[in-house]
Steps between C-alpha positions, in 0.01 A plus 500: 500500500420138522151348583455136634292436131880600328708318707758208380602197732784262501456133519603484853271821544662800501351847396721535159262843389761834461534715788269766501696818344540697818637232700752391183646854489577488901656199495715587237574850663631250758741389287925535507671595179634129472166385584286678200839412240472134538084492604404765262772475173592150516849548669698232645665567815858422563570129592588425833403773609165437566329531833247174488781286351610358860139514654488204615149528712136332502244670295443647169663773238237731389530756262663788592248732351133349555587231754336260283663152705748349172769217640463313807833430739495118436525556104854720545828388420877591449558541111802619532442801279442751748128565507244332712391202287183328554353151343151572462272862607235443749262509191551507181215740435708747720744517182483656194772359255601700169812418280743750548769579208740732649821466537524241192364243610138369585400454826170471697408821715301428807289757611269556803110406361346765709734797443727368218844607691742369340624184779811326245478229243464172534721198367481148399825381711351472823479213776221254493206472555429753219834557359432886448714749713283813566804772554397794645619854643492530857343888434252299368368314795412560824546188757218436725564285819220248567209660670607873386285741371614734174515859602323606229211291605465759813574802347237471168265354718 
């Protein structure tokens, strides 16, 4: 379990620490089959397919898994390649990058910094103002309306 003296915050201060054990295991208990392939062994889900791809709402994508807030409305755009696509994550201490080699080619992994689910990869051919297009699984994300409260929040409280 985590202790206040162990935790790890964001920049914009958000509790990055790992979920305590007990409450990791239920949440991935939670989980659909297509959920834990593309969260939990890197999968990709099929383009256009993808239920977050036309959310078009106010608020903010969290992680599917931890609920740990990742892309804000205002930073998503239409890439054209059939995932949600993002310019910028709410922080980038809320992702964890790693090259990825698969599929023969190098690309850059992004990864959820609390609970390391694997979220997509991120490119260098996005729109300004950072150029970088953050493409991501809907599985991966949850969408939170402005002024919602994650469900997990309630139920590990």
């Amino acid at each position: 379990m985590n202790d206040e003296t162990s935790k790890r915050y964001s920049a914009s201060g958000y509790d990055l620490s790992p979920l305590p054990t007990v409450v990791y295991e239920r949440r991935v208990k939670d989980l659909t089959p297509e959920e834990r392939r593309v969260l939990l062994a890197s999968g990709t889900e099929t383009p256009f397919c993808g239920g977050l791809l036309d959310e078009h709402g106010v608020g903010t994508f969290v992680c599917r898994l931890c609920a740990l807030p990742l892309f804000r409305s205002e930073d998503k755009f239409e890439s054209g390649t059939g995932w949600p696509s993002f310019t910028r994550p709410l922080d980038p201490d809320h992702l964890t990058r790693l090259t990825d080699t698969s599929h023969g080619m190098t690309r850059t992994e992004i990864r959820c910094a609390r609970c390391q689910s694997h979220l997509g990869h991120v490119f260098p051919d996005g729109p300004a103002p950072t150029g970088e297009r953050h493409c991501v699984n809907s599985v991966s994300l949850r969408f939170m309306p402005d002024g919602a409260r994650a469900d997990h929040e309630e139920r590990d409280a």
